[in-house]
NUPA-795546 format. One record per residue (C-alpha): residue in one letter; residue number from 1; y, x, z. Coordinates in pm, 1 decimal, always signed. Layout:
 rest  nr       c2       c1       c3
    A NUM        Y        X        Z
...
This chain:
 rest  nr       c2       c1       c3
    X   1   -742.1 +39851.9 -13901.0
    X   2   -636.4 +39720.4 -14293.6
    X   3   -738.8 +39941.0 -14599.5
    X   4   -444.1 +40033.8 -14805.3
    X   5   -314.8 +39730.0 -15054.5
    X   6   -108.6 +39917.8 -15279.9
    X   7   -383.5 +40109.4 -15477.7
    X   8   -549.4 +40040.9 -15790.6
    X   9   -889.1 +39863.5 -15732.4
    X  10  -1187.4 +40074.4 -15897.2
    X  11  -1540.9 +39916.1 -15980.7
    X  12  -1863.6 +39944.1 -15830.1
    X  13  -2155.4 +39933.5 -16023.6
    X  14  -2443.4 +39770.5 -15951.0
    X  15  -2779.0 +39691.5 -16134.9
    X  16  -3054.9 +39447.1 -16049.9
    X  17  -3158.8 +39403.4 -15665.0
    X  18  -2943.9 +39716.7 -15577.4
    X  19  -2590.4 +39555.7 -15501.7
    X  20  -2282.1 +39697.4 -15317.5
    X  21  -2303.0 +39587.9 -14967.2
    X  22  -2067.1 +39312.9 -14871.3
    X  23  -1729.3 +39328.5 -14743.4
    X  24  -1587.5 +39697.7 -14863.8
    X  25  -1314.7 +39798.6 -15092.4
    X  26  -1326.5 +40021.8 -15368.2
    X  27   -963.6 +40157.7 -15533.4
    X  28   -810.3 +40490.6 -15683.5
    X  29   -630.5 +40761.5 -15459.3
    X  30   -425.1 +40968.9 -15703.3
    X  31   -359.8 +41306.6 -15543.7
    X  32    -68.0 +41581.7 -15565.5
    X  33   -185.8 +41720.0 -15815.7
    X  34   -279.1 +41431.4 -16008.2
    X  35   -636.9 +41367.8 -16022.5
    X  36   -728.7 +41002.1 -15939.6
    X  37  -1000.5 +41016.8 -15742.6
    X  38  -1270.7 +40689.9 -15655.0
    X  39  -1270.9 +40582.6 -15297.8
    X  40  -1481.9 +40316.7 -15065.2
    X  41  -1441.1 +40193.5 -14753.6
    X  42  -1646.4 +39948.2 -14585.6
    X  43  -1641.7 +39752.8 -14206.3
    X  44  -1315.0 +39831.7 -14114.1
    X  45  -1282.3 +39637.0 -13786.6
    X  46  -1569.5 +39817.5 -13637.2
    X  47  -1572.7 +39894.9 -13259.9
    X  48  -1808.5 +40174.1 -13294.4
    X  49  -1688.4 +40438.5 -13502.8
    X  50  -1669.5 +40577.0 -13905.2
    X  51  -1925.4 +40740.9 -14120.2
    X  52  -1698.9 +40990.2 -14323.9
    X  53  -1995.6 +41003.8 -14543.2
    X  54  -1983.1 +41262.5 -14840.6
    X  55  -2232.0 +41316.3 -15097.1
    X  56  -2335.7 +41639.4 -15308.6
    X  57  -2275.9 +41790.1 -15659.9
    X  58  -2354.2 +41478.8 -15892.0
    X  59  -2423.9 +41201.9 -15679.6
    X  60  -2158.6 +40937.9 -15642.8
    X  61  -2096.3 +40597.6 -15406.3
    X  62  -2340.7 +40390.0 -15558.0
    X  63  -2637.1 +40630.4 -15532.8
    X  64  -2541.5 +40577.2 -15120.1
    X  65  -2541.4 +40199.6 -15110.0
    X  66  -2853.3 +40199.7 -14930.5
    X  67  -2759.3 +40441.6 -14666.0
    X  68  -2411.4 +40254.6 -14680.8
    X  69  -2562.8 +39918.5 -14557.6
    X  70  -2761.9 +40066.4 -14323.4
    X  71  -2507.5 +40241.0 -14149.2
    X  72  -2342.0 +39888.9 -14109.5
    X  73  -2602.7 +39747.5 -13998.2
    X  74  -2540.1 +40012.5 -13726.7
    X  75  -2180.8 +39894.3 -13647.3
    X  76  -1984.2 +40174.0 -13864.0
    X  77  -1748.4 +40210.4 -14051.0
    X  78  -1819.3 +40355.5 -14399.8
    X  79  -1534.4 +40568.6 -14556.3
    X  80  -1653.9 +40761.6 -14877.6
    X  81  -1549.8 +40874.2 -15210.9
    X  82  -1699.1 +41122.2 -15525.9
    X  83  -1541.5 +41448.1 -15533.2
    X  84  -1330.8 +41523.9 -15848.5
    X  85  -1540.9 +41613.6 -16159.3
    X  86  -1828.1 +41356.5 -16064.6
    X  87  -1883.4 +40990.7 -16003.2
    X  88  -1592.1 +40762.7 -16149.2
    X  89  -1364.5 +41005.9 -16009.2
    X  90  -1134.6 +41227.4 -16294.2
    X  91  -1378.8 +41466.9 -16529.7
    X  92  -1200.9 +41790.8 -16536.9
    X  93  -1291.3 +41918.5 -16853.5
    X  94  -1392.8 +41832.5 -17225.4
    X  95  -1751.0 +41769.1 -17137.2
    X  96  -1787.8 +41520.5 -16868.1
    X  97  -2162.1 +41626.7 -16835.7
    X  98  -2066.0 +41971.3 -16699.1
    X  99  -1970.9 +41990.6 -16368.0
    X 100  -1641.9 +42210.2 -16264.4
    X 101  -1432.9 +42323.1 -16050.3
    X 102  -1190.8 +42616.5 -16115.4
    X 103  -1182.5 +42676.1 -15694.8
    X 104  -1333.6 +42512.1 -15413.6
    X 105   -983.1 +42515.1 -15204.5
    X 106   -902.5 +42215.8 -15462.6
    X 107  -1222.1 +42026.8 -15313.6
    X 108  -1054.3 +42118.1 -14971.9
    X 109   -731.9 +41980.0 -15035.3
    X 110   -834.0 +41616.0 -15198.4
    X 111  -1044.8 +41600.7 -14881.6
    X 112   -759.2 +41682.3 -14676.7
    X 113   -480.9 +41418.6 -14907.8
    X 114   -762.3 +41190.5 -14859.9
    X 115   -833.1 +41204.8 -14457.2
    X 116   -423.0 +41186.5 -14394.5
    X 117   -338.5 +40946.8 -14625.0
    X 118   -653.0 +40699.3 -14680.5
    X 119   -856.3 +40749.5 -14323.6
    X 120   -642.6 +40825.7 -14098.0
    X 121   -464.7 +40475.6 -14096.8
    X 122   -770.4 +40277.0 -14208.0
    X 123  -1080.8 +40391.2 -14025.8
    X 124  -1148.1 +40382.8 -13664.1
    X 125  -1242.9 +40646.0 -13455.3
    X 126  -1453.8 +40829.2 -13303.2
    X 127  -1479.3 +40993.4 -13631.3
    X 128  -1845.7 +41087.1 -13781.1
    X 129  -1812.4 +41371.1 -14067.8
    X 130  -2175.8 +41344.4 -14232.1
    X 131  -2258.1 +41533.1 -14569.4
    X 132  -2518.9 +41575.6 -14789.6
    X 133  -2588.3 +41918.3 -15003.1
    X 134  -2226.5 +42003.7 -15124.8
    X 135  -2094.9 +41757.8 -14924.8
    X 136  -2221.0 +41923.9 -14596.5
    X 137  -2099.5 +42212.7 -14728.1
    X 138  -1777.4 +42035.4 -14736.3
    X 139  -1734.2 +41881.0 -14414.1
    X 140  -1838.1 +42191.9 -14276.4
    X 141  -1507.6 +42377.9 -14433.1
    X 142  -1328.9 +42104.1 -14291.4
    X 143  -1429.4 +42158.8 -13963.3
    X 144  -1429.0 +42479.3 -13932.9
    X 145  -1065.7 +42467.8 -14116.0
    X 146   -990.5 +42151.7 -13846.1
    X 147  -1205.4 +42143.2 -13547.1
    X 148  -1051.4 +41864.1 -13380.4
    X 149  -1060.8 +41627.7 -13722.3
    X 150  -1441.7 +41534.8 -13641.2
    X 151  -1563.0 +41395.8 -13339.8
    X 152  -1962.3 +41471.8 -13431.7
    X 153  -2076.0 +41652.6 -13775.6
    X 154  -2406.6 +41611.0 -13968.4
    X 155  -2521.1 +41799.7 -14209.2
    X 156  -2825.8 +41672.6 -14442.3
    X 157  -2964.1 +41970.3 -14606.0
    X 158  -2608.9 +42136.7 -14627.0
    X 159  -2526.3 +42326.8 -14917.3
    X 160  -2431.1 +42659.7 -14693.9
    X 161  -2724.0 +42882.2 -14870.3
    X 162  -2842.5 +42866.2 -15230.7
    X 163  -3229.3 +42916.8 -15290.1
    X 164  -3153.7 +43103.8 -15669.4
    X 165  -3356.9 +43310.1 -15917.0
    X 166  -3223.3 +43596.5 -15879.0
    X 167  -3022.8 +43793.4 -15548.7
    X 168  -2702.7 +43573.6 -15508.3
    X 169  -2548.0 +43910.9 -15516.6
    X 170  -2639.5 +43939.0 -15870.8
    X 171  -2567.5 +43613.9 -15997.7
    X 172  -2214.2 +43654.6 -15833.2
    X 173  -2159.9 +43952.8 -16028.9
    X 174  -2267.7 +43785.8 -16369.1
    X 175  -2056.2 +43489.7 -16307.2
    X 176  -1773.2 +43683.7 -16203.5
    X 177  -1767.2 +43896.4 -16520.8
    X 178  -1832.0 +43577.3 -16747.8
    X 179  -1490.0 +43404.4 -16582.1
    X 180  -1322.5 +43718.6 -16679.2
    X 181  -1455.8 +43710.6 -16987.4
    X 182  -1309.2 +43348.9 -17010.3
    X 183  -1627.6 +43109.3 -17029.9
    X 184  -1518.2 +42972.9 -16714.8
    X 185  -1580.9 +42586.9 -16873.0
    X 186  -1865.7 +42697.2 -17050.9
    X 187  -2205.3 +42565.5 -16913.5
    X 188  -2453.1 +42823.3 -16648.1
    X 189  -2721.6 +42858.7 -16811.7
    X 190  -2683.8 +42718.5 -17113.3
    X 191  -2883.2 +42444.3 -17182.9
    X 192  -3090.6 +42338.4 -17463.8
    X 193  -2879.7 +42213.2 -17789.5
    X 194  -3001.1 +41844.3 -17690.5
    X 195  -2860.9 +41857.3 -17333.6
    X 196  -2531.5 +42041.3 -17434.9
    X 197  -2344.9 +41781.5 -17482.8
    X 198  -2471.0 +41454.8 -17323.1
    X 199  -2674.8 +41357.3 -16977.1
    X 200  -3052.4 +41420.5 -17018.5
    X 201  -3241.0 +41256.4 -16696.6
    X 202  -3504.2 +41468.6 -16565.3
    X 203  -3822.3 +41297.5 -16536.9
    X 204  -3966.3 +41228.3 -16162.1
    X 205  -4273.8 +41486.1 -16252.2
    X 206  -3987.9 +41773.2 -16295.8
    X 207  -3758.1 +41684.8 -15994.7
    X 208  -3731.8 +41937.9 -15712.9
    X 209  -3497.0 +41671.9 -15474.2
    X 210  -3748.8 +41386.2 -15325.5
    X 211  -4067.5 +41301.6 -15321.6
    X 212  -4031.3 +40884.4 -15370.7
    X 213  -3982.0 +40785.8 -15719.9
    X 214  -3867.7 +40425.0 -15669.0
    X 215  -3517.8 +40575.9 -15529.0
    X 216  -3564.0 +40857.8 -15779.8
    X 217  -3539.4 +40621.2 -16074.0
    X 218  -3312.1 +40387.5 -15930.6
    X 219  -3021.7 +40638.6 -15946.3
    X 220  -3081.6 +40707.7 -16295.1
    X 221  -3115.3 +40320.2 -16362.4
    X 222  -2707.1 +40327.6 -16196.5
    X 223  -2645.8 +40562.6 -16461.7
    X 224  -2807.0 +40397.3 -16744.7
    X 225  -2610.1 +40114.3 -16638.1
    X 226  -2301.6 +40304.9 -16628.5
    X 227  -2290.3 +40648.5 -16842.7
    X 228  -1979.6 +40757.0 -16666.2
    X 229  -2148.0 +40824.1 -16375.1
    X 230  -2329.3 +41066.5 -16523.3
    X 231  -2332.2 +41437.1 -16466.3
    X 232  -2593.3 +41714.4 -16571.5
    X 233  -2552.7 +42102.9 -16514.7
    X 234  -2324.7 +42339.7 -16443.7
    X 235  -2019.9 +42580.8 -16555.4
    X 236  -1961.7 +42926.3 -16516.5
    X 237  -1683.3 +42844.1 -16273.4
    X 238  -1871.8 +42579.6 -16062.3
    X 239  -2109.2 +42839.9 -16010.8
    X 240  -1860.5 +43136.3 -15931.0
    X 241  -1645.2 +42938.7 -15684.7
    X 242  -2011.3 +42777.3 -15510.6
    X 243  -2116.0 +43135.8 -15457.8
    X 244  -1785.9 +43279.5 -15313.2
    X 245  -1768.0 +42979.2 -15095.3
    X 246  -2148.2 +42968.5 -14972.9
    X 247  -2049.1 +43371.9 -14900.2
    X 248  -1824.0 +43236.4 -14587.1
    X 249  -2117.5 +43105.1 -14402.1
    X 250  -2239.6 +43410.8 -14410.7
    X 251  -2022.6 +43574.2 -14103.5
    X 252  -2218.8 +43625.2 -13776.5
    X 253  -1973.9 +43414.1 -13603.1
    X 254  -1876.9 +43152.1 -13841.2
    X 255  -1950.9 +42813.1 -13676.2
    X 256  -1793.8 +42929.9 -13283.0
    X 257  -1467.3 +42718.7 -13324.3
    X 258  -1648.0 +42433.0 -13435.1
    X 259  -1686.2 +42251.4 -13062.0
    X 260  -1796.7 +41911.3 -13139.1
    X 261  -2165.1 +41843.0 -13128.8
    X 262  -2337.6 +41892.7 -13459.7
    X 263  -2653.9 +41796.6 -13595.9
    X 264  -2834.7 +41982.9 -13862.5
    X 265  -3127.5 +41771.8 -14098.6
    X 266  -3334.0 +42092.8 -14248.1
    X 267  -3582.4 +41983.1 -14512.3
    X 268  -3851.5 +42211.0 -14464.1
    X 269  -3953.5 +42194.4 -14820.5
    X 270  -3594.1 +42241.9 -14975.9
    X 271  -3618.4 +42407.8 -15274.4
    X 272  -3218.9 +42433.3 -15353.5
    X 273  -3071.6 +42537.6 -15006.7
    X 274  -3247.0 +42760.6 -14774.4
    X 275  -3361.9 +42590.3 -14459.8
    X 276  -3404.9 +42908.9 -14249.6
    X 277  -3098.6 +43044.1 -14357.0
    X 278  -2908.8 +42710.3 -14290.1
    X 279  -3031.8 +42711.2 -13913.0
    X 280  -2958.0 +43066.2 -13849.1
    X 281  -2585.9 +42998.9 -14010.0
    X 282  -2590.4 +42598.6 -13723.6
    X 283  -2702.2 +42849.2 -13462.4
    X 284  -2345.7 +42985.8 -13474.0
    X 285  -2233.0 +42657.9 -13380.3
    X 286  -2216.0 +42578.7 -12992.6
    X 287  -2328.9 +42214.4 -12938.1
    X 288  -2569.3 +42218.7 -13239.1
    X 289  -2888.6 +42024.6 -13232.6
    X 290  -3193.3 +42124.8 -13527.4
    X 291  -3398.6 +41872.8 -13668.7
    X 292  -3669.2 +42017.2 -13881.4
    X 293  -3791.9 +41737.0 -14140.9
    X 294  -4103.9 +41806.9 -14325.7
    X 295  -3931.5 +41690.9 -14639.5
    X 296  -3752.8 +41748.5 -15004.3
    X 297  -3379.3 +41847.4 -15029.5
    X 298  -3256.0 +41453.5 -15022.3
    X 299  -3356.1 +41332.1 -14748.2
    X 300  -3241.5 +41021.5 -14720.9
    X 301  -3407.2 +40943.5 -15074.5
    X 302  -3670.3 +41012.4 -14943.4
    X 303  -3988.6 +40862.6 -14934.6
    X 304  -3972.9 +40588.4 -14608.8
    X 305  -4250.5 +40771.1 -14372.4
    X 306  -3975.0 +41036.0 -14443.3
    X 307  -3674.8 +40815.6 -14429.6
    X 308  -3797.7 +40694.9 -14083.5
    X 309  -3817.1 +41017.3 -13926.8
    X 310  -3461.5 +41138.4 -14046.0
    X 311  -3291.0 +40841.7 -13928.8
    X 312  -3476.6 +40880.4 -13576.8
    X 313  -3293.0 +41196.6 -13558.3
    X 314  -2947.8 +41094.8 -13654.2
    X 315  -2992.9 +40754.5 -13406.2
    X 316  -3087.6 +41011.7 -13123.7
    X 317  -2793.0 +41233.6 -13207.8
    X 318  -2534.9 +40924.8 -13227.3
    X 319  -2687.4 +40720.1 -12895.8
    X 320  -2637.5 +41050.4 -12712.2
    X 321  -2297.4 +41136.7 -12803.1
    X 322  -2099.2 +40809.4 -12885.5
């Protein structure tokens, strides 16, 4: 299959001993309504399958090259891009920092523009539809809204519960006021005055997503290498339309019409999704398989005892099925 010739190429960045692996394509997708967004594709004459691999809120392509590769290595293809608002995808609003989205149906649609138009005549199947955090979320919209799109799903530490503060019922109701209000684009919770307006990196001590700090501090050496990957909290809206949408999962019968075999990665020591509530949500699906991974909400940044374990599971769960 040939990747589409006719699109703007887009760059990859790469920084010392962490290149972009060999032989993919990187180029701009403009959709309908008009937001270029940054796509990769990698192996495209594979006999085995695609990776529709799909990251979460502010992670972008190069943060994955590692993963990338060793999916190849695997015989895949590797079809990918960064949702609008993040990566080198179009920023939506003033501050590029803030991440946005006025609903998550727009999320929905790119996808959609993107499988029909990019995918569909590029990538072989069988089909794979993997995401991480958000991007589980995602894919598991998707397949719900499509169940025939995906041959197998997996879903690393899927954003479809929200460990927060305070009840989510609560939160929803002060978000919801504050977009009627109009501080839809302004940032939840505001942050200090030093972090309003630019990227501050958390240090490793403070971080709640993995427990290796080599792969902790190599994705904020991509963004010290290039700024415009970079993306720090949230807005009001991002945070209204993330609750409504995690509030779908919620139905006691949600996953039934999802009937291809699914896998579910559950970091046991998650601290921004809720691993028990994620399995009880999978449990709705038919062919679901649970692997419970004593680990942080990224697992595959994780540390490699970790790393190892997780990719036991998903080589289990694709040797079985494909």
């Amino acid at each position: 299959m040939s990747l589409p010739t006719s699109l703007q190429e887009a760059p990859l960045t790469e920084i010392e001993n962490f290149t972009a692996p060999k032989g993919g394509k990187a180029f701009f997708f403009t959709t309908s309504d008009q937001v270029r967004i940054r796509v990769a594709i990698w192996n495209t004459e594979s006999t085995v399958g695609t990776i529709i691999l799909q990251s979460g809120r502010t992670e972008f392509i190069e943060k994955y090259f590692e993963v990338i590769q060793e999916f190849i290595d695997r015989g895949f293809c590797i079809a990918m891009f960064d949702w609008r608002g993040q990566g080198l995808s179009d920023r939506l609003i003033d501050n590029p920092y803030l991440g946005h989205i006025e609903d998550f149906s727009l999320y929905d649609k790119e996808f959609e523009e993107i499988l029909n138009s990019v995918y569909l005549p590029s990538c072989p199947r069988p089909w794979v539809g993997m995401g991480h955090s958000m991007g589980g979320c995602l894919i598991a919209s998707k397949a719900e809204a499509r169940p025939k799109i995906f041959n197998l799903i997996i879903l690393c530490a899927p954003m479809l519960s929200l460990k927060l503060p305070k009840p989510v019922e609560i939160l929803g109701l002060i978000v919801g006021v504050m977009s009627k209000l109009g501080f839809r684009s302004s940032a939840f919770p505001q942050p200090e005055w030093k972090k309003r307006k630019g990227w501050h990196e958390i240090p490793f001590e403070e971080n709640v997503v993995t427990s290796d700090e080599f792969r902790f501090k190599r994705g904020g050496d991509l963004v010290r290498a290039n700024e415009n990957l970079a993306l720090g909290g949230i807005t009001v809206a991002w945070a209204h339309e993330s609750i409504k949408r995690v509030r779908r999962f919620n139905k006691s019968d949600w996953g039934k019409d999802i009937d291809c075999p699914t896998l579910l990665l559950s970091a046991t020591q998650d601290k921004l999704v809720d691993p028990k509530r994620n399995e009880l949500i999978c449990k709705t699906i038919p062919h679901i398989t649970i692997a419970q991974i004593e680990g942080n909400h990224e697992l595959l940044m994780e540390r490699d005892s970790i790393r190892s374990i997780t990719w036991n599971h998903i080589d289990k769960f694709l040797d079985k099925y494909l």
